[in-house]
C-alpha positions in Angstrom: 111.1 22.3 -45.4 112.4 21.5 -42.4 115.4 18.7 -42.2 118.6 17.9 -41.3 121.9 18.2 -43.6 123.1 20.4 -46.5 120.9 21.5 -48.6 121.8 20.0 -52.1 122.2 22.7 -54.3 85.9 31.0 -51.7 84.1 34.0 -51.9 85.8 36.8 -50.2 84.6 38.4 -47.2 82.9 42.1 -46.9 86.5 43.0 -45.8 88.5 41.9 -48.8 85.3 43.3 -51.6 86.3 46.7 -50.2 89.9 46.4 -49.9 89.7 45.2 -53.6 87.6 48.1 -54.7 90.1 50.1 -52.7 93.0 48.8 -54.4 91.3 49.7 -57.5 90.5 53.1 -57.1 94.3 53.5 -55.6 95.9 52.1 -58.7 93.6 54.7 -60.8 96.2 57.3 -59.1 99.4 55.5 -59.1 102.4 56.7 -60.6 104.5 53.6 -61.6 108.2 54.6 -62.2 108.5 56.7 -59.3 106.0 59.0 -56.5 106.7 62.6 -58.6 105.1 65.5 -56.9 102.4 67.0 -58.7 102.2 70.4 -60.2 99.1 71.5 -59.0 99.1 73.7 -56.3 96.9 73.1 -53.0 95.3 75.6 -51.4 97.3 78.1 -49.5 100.1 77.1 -52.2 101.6 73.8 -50.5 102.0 71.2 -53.3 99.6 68.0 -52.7 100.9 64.7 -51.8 102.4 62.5 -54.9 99.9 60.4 -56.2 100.1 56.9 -53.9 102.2 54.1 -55.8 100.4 51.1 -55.1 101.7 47.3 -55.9 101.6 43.7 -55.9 104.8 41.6 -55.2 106.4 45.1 -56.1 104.0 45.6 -59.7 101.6 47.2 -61.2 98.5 45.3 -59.9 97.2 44.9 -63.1 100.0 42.6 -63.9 99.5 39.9 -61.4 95.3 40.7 -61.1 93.5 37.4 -60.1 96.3 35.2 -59.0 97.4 35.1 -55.2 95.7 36.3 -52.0 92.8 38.6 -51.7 94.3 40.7 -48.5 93.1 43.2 -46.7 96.1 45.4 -47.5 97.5 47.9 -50.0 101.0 47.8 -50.5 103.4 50.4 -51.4 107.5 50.2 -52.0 109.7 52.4 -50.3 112.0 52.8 -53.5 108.6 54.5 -54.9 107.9 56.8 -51.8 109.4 60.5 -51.0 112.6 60.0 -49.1 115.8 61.8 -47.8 117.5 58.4 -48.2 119.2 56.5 -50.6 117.8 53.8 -52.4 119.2 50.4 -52.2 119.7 48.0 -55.4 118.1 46.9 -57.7 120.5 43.9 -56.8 119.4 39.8 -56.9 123.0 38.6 -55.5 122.1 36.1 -52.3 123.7 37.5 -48.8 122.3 41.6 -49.9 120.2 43.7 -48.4 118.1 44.9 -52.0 117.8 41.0 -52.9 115.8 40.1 -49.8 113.9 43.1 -50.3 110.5 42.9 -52.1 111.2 43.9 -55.7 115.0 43.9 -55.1 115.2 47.2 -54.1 114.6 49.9 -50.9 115.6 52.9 -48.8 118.2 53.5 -46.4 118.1 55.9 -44.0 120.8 57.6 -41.9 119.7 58.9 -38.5 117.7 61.8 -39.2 116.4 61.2 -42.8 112.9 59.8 -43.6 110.7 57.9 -46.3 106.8 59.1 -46.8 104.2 57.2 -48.1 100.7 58.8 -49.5 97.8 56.9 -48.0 95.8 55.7 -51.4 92.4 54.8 -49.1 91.6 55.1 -45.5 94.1 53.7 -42.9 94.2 53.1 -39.0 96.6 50.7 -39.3 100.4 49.5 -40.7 102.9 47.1 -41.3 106.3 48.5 -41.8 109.1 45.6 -43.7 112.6 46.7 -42.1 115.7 46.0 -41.7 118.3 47.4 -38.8 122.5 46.4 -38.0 122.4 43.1 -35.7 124.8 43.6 -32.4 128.7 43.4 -33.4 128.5 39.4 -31.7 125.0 38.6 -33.1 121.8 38.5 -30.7 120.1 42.1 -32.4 119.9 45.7 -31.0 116.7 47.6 -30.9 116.2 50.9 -32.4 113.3 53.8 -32.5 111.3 54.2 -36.1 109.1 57.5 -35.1 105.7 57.7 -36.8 103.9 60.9 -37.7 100.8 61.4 -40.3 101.0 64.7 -42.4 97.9 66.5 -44.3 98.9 69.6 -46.4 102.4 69.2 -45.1 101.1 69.6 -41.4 101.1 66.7 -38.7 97.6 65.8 -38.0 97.1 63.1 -35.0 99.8 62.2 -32.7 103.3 61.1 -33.0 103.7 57.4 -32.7 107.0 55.2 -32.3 108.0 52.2 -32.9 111.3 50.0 -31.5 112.4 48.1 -33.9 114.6 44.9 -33.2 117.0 42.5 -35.1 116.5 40.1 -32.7 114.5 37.6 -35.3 116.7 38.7 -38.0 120.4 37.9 -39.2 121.6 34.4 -39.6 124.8 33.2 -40.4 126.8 30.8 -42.4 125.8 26.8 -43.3 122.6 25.1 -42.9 120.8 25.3 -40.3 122.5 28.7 -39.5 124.1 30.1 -36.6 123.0 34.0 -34.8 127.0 34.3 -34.1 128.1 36.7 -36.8 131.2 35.6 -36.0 131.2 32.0 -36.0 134.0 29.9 -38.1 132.8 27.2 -40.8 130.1 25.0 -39.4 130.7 22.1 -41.6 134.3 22.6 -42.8 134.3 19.8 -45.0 131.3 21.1 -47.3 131.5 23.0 -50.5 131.8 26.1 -50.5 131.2 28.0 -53.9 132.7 31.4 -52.8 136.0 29.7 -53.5 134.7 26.5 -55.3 136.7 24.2 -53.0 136.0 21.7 -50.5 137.8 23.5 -46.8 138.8 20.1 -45.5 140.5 18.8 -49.0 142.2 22.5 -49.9 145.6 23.1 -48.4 145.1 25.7 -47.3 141.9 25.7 -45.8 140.0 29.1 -47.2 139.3 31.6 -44.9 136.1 33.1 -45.1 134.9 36.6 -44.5 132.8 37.1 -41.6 130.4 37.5 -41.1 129.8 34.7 -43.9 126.6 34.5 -46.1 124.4 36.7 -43.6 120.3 36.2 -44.1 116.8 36.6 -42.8 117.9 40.5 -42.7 114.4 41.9 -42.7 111.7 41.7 -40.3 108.3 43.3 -40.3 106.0 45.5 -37.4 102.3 46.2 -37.0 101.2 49.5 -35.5 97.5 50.8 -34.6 97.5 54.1 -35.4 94.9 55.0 -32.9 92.6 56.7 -35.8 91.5 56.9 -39.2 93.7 58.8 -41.6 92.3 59.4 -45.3 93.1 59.4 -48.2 95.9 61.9 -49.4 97.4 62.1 -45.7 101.1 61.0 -45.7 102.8 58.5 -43.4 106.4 59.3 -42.6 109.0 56.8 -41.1 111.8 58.9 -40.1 114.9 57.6 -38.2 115.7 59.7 -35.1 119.1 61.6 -34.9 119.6 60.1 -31.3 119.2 56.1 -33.1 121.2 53.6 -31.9 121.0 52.0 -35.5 123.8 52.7 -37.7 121.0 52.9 -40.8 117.6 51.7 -40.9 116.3 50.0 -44.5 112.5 50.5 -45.0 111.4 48.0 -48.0 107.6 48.7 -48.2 104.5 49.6 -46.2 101.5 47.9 -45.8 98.1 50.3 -45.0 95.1 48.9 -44.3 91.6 49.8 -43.0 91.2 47.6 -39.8 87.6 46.6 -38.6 86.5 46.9 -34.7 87.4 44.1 -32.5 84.7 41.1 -32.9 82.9 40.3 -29.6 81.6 36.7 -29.0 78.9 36.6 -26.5 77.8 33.2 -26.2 81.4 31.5 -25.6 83.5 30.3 -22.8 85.1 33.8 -22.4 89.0 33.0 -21.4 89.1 36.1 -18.8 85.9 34.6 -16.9 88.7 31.4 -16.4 91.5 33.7 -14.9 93.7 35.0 -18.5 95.5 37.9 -17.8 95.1 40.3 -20.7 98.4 41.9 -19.9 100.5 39.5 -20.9 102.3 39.6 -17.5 101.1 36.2 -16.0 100.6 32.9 -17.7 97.1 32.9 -19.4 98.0 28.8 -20.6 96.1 26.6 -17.7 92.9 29.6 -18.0 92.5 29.1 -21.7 92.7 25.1 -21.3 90.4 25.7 -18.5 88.0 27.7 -21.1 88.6 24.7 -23.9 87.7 22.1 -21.3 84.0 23.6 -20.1 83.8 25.0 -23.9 83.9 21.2 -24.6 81.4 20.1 -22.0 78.7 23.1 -22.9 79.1 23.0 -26.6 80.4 26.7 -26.9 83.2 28.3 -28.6 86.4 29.8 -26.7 86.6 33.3 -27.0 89.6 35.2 -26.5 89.4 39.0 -26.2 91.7 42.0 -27.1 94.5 41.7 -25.1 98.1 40.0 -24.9 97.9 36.0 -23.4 101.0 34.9 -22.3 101.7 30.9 -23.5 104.8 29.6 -23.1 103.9 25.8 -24.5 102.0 23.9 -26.7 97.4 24.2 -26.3 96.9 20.7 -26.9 93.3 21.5 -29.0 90.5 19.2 -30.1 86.8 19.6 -30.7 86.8 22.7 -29.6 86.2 26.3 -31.9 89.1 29.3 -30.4 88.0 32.7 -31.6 89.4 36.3 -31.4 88.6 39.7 -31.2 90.9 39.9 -34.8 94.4 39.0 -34.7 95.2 43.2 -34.3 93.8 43.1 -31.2 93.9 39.3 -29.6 97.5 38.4 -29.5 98.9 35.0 -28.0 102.4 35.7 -27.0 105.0 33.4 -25.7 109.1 32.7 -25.3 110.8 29.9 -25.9 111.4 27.5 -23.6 114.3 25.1 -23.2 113.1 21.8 -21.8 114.8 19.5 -18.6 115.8 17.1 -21.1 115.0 16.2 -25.0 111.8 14.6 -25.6 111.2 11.5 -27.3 111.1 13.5 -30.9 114.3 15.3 -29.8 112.7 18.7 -29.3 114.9 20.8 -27.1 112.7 23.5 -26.5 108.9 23.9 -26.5 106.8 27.4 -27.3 103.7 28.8 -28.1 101.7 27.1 -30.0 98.4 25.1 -30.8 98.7 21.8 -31.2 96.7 18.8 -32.0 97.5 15.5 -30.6 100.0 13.5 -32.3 99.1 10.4 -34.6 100.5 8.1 -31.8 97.7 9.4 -29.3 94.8 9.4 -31.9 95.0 13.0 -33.3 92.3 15.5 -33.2 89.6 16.7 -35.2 86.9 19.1 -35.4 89.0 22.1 -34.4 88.5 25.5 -35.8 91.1 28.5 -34.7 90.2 32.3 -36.0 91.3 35.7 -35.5 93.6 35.6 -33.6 97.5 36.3 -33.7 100.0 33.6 -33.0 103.8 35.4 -31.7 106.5 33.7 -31.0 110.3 34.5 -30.4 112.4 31.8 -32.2 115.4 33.4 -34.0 117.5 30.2 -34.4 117.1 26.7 -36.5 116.7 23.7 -34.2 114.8 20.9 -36.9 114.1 18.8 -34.1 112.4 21.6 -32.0 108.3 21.2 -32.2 108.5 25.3 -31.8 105.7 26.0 -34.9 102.3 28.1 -34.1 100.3 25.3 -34.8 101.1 21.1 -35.2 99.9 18.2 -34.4 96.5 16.2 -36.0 93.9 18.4 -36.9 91.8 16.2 -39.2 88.3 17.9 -40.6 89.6 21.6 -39.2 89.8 25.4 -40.3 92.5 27.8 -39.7 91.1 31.2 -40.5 92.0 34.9 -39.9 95.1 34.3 -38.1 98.4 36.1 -38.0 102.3 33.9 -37.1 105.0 35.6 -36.5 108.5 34.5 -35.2 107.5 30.6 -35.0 110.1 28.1 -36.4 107.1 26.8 -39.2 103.6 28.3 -38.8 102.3 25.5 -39.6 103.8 22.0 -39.6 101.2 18.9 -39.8 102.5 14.9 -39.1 99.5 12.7 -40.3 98.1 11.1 -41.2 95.2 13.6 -41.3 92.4 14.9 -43.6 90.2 17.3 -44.6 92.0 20.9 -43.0 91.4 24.0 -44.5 93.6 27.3 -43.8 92.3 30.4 -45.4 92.9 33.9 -45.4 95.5 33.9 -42.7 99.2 35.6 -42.6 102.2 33.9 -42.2 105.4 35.6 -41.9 109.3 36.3 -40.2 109.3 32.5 -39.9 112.9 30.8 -39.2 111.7 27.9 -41.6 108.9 26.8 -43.6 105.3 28.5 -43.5 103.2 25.5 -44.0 104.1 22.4 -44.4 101.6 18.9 -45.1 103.6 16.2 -43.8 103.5 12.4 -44.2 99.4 11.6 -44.8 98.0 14.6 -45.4 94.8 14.6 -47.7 91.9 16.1 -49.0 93.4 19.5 -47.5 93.8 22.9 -49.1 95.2 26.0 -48.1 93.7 29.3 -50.2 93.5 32.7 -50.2 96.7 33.0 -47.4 100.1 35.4 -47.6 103.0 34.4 -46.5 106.4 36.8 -46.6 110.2 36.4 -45.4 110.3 32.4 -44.7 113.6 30.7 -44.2 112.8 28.0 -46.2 109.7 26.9 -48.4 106.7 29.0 -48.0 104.6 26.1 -48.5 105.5 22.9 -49.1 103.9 18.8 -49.7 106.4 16.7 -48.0 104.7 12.8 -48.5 107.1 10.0 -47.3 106.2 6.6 -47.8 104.2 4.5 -45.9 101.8 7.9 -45.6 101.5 9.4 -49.0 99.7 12.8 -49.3 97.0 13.3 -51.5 94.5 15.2 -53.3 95.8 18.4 -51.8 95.5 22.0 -53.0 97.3 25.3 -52.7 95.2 27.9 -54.4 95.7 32.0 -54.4 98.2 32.5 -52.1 100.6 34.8 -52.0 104.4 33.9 -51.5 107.1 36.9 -51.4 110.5 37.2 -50.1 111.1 33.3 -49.2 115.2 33.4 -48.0 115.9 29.9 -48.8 114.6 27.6 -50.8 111.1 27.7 -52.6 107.8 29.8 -52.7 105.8 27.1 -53.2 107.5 23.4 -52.8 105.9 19.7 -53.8 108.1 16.8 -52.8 105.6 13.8 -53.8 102.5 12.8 -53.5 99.1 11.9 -55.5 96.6 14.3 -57.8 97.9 17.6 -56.5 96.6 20.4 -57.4 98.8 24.1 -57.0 96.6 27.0 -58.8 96.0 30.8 -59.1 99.2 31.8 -56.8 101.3 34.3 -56.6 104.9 33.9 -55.8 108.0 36.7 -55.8 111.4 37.2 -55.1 113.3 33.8 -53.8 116.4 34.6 -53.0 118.4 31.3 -53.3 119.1 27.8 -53.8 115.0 27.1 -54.7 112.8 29.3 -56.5 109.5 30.2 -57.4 107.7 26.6 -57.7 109.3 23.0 -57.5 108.7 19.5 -57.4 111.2 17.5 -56.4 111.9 13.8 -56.2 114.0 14.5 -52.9 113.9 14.4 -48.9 113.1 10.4 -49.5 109.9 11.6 -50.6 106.8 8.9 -52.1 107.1 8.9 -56.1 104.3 11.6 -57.9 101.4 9.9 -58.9 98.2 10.6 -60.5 98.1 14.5 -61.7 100.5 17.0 -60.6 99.0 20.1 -61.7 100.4 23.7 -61.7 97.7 25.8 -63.1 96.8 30.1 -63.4 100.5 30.5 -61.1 102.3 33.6 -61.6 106.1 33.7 -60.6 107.8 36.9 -60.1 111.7 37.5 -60.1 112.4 34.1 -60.0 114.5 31.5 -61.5 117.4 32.1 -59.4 121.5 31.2 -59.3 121.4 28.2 -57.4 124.7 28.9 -55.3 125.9 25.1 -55.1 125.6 24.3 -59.1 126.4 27.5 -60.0 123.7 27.4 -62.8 120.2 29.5 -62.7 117.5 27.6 -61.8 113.5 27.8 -63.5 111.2 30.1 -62.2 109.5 27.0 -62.3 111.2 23.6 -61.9 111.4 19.8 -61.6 114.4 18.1 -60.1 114.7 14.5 -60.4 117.3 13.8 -57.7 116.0 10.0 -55.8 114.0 8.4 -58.6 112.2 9.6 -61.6 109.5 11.9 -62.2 106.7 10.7 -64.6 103.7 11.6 -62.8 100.9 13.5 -65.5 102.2 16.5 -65.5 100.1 19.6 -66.3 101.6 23.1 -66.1 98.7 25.3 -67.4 98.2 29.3 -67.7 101.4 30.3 -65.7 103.0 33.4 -66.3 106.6 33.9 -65.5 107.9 37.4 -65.2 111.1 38.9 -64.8 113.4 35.6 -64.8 116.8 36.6 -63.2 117.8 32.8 -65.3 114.9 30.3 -66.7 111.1 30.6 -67.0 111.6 26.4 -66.8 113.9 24.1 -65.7 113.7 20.4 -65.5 117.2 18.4 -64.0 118.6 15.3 -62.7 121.5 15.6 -60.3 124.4 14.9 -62.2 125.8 11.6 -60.8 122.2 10.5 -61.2 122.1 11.8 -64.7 121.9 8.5 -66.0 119.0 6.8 -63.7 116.3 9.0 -63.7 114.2 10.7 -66.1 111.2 13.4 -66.1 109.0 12.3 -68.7 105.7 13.8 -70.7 105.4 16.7 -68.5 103.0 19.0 -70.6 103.3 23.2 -70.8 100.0 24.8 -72.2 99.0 28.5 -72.5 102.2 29.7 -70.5 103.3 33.6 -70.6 107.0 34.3 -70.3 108.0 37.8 -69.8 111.5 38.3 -69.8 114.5 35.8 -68.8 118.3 36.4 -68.1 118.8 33.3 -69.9 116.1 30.7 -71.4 112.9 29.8 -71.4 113.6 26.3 -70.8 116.7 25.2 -69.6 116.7 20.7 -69.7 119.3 19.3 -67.8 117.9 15.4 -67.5 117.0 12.5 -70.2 113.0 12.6 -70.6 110.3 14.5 -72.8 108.1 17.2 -72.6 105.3 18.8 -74.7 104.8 22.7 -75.6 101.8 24.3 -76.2 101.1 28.0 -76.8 103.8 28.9 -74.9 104.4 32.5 -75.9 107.6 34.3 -75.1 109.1 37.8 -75.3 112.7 39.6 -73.7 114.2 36.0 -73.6 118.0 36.6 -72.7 119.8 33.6 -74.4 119.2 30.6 -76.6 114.9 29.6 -76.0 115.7 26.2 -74.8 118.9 25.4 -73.5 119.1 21.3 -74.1 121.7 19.5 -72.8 120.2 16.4 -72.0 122.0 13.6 -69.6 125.4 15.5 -70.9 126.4 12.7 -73.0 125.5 15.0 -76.6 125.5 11.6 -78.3 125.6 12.3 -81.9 121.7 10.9 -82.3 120.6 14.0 -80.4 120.1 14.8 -76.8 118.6 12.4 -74.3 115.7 15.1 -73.8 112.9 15.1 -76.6 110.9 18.5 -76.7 107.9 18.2 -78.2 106.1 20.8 -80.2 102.3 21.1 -79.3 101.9 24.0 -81.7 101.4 28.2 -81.1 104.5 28.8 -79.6 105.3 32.5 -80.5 107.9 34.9 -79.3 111.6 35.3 -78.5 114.1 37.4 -77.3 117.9 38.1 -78.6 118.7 35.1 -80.4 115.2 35.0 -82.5 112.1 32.6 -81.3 112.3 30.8 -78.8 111.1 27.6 -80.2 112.7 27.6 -83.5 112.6 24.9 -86.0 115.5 24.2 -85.8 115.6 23.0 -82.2 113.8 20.1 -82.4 113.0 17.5 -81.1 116.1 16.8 -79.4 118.6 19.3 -81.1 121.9 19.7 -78.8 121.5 23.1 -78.0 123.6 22.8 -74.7 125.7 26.1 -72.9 126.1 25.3 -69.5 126.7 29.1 -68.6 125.2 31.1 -70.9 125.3 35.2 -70.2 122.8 37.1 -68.2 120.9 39.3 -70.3 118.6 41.4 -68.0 115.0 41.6 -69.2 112.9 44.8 -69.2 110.5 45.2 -66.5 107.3 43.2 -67.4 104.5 45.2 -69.3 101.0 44.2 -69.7 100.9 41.4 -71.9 
């Protein structure tokens, strides 16, 4: 989410069938555990390629099949790949290069070393996760990646190169951040755990090592490869001897099969209207040009392959925008810092698409697809309207599109209804991904993937006077999210989050939340979080110093009694809690969560519990089963008052819970209803990896 202050602690298309099918034929070959050469010999004696290691959220796909997106691509780990390297982590400590990687671990190179990837289907296209030094005084340095394809250990088709920049990467310090590396305290008087002190009220003040708590390392590249490679060929990534780049860090490779570009016949053609395709001259007042006789003839926009140059905001409505595919049609703009603040405080404006505000009547009826939206934003300004798209877009699709290097991707102020965003990729974002503001209803966003946010991947954010409802996230995928959550609800009515996939948050949030917070609307109706998979979640929240759920509820500005229905999740890999529910704890003793209800829940491994209750309230357990749980299965201290009737928190046992982990089942006997089973810290027991169930 985007705010101000300290953080407190459908069917698929013909594209996505063969990429599954793809998938599935690649995972028929993977070696999980490591790419080992084989011991057959090829002709002419070379040894083939290692058998291609392929993943989701960094795991055997078999593990996660039928939750999140339905992409395009196949994705393989460095850590897996050939490599002169060194491999980086595992490691989930916040402020590391391994735990903002995908899976917590990847490959360093030195200048002159290389990681190779085997192609598992056929490829003319990839997107390479990195990481590279910033400048010594913040700002980013660019640095070659060179690019060569190999077939029986001989380079087939032509070198390529890619410059690589940590100009969108590395921030620094306090909310909202700072690009000096440098830079002293930003809020002096905040806590800072690293010392567990408040600066202003220590004497002496702490001095912190700089550059202190540096994040958003990694950043990610798309390259055209200029041909179709097939199966078997390698990819190598090597980083030049002549590098500027002290080391280069590849986490993973995506490979993918990418169609010809769509041509649109019968539209208002944007180049027919004066674009420039070269990205060299403003393409803005041609494309509102198009949009305007689009309007009056009842066509669509179309915008071809090429790079259009917007350096504001394409105020949209009733009107259709289509591209050529976002690899080819690219919308490209800098930031821009305005005369003077506008009336929302926005000091800067970008590129973007934008409905009209609720103020001016908002829009409707607008449809955007395939097309990429690429910013340059690389520092936190809440006030700044810098997000791909905004606005009003009431009874409109999003679809096919690619964000990059926006603050938010997308960031709606209703009231609106009935949008729909779909298959689309959202990543390198300072901020959120998506975020349904104030009055949004009857929306849904499915079937997207979203990677390396700086705060909530996607997120519900109602506020009163304009409550969201009846809203659904549904299959997408979340990975890598820097701050805060994968998949965020603060408020709202009958919402609905199912069948998504979310990996690897980093810190102070986790996998999926709902919070009473932000001055948020109560929950009402159904809150349902159904057929989710977390991954690697349930992370140390850095301010309490306790481990958070991989899923969990945090009752912070009024209670949380909504019907609550978590159904079918699986939790894997816990670095804490499968579940969590809390109360702040000066509040401990004003709000409650109440009757929230668990049913047909997985939990594969957890460093600590598999519910962790740190509020007064209830909840019910049904067929919850459990296995490599770290520490005592629930972990119930209640409101922290251990009054000798029992803790304030009543766990309720809906029958078939099975399982456990070192201290025997996880839902013993013994524990309930409201048995004190309260250690505030209990030790980290790392689980095994997860294993098909």
């Amino acid at each position: 989410m985007t705010r101000t202050g300290e953080r407190p602690p459908a069917a698929p298309h013909p594209g996505r069938r063969l990429a599954a099918a793809l998938l599935a034929a690649a995972t028929s070959l993977t070696l999980l555990g490591g790419a080992a050469a084989g011991t057959a010999q090829a002709a002419g004696g070379r040894a083939p390629a290692p058998a291609p290691v392929v993943t989701r959220a960094a795991l055997d796909p078999a593990l996660v099949q039928g939750r999140g997106a339905d992409v395009d691509f196949l994705e393989q780990e460095a850590e897996h790949a050939v490599t002169t390297g060194t491999a980086i982590g595992p490691d989930r400590t916040p402020y590391t290069l391994p735990s903002e990687a995908s899976g917590r671990e990847a490959v360093r190179l030195e200048p002159g070393e290389y990681v190779e990837f085997t192609l598992p289907a056929t490829t003319n296209a990839i997107t390479v996760r990195y990481s590279i030094p910033d400048a010594p005084g913040g700002g980013g340095i660019t640095a070659p990646l060179d690019v060569t394809v190999r077939r029986d250990g001989q380079r087939t088709g032509p070198a390529r190169q890619m410059t690589l920049t940590s100009e969108y990467s590395w921030l620094y310090n306090q909310y909202p951040f700072t690009n000096d590396p440098q830079a002293d305290l930003l809020h002096p008087d905040w806590w800072i755990t690293e010392c567990d002190c408040v600066p202003a009220a220590t004497d002496p003040a702490p001095v912190v090592e700089k550059p202190f708590r540096p994040t958003h390392m990694y950043d990610e590249q798309r390259l055209l490869l200029g041909r179709t490679y097939r199966a078997g060929d390698t990819v190598r990534l090597t980083a030049p001897a002549g590098t500027d780049a002290e080391w280069t860090v590849i986490d993973l490779i995506d490979t993918e099969q990418v169609a010809p570009p769509r041509v649109l016949l019968r539209a208002a053609n944007v180049l027919a209207f004066g674009a420039d395709p070269t990205g060299r001259r403003d393409a803005a007042p041609a494309i509102e040009r198009a949009i305007a006789f689009a309007q009056r003839t009842d066509l669509p926009v179309y915008l071809p392959p090429g790079v259009f140059r917007v350096d504001r905001h394409i105020v949209v409505d009733d009107v259709t925008i289509r591209g050529a595919g976002s690899w080819y049609t690219v919308v490209r703009g800098e930031e821009v810092e305005l005369d003077e603040p506008l009336p929302d405080g926005s000091t800067h404006t970008g590129v973007g698409f934008y409905g009209r505000y609720a103020e001016d009547g908002g829009s409707s009826d607008v449809h955007l697809a395939d097309f990429a939206i690429e910013g340059d934003v690389s520092e936190r300004i809440d006030t700044d309207q810098v997000n791909g798209i905004g606005g009003v877009l009431s009874d409109s699709t999003v679809r096919g599109l690619y964000i990059s290097h926006t603050k938010v991707g997308l960031w709606f102020d209703g009231p609106m209804e009935n949008f729909l965003i779909e298959d689309t990729v959202i990543v390198n974002q300072i901020a959120d991904a998506l975020n349904f503001h104030r009055g949004v209803t009857d929306s849904v966003a499915r079937g997207n993937f979203v990677r390396n946010t700086g705060d909530d991947g996607l997120a519900m954010w109602s506020e009163p006077g304009n409550t969201n409802a009846r809203n659904t996230f549904e299959s997408n995928t979340v990975q890598s999210p820097t701050l805060a959550n994968g998949i965020a609800i603060y408020g709202g009515t009958d919402t609905t989050v199912r069948g998504n996939l979310v990996a690897d948050p980093v810190r102070e949030g986790s996998g999926l939340h709902a919070g009473s917070r932000f001055g948020a609307d109560p929950f009402g109706g159904r809150l349902d979080f159904t057929d989710n998979t977390v991954v690697r979640g349930g992370t140390l929240d850095l301010n309490w110093d306790i481990g958070l759920g991989a899923i969990w509820f945090y009752a912070l500005e009024r209670d949380i009694d909504a019907d609550i229905r978590v159904t079918g999740d699986h939790y894997l890999d816990s670095t804490y809690n499968a579940i969590m529910l809390v109360t702040e704890f000066a509040q401990r003793d004003e709000h409650v969560i109440e009757n929230a209800r668990f049913r047909d829940i997985r939990v594969d491994g957890t460093g600590t519990s598999v519910l962790s209750a740190r509020t007064a309230g209830s909840a019910t357990f049904e067929n919850v089963d459990a296995r490599n749980v770290g520490a005592v299965g629930i972990n119930n201290c209640g409101a922290f008052h251990f009054p000798g009737t029992g803790s304030e928190f009543t766990v309720l046992d809906g029958g078939g819970n099975d399982g456990g982990g070192t201290t025997g089942p996880w839902f013993g006997a013994w524990q309930l209803p409201n048995t004190i089973t309260c250690d505030d810290r209990p030790p980290v027991v790392p689980p095994p990896a997860p294993a098909p169930w």
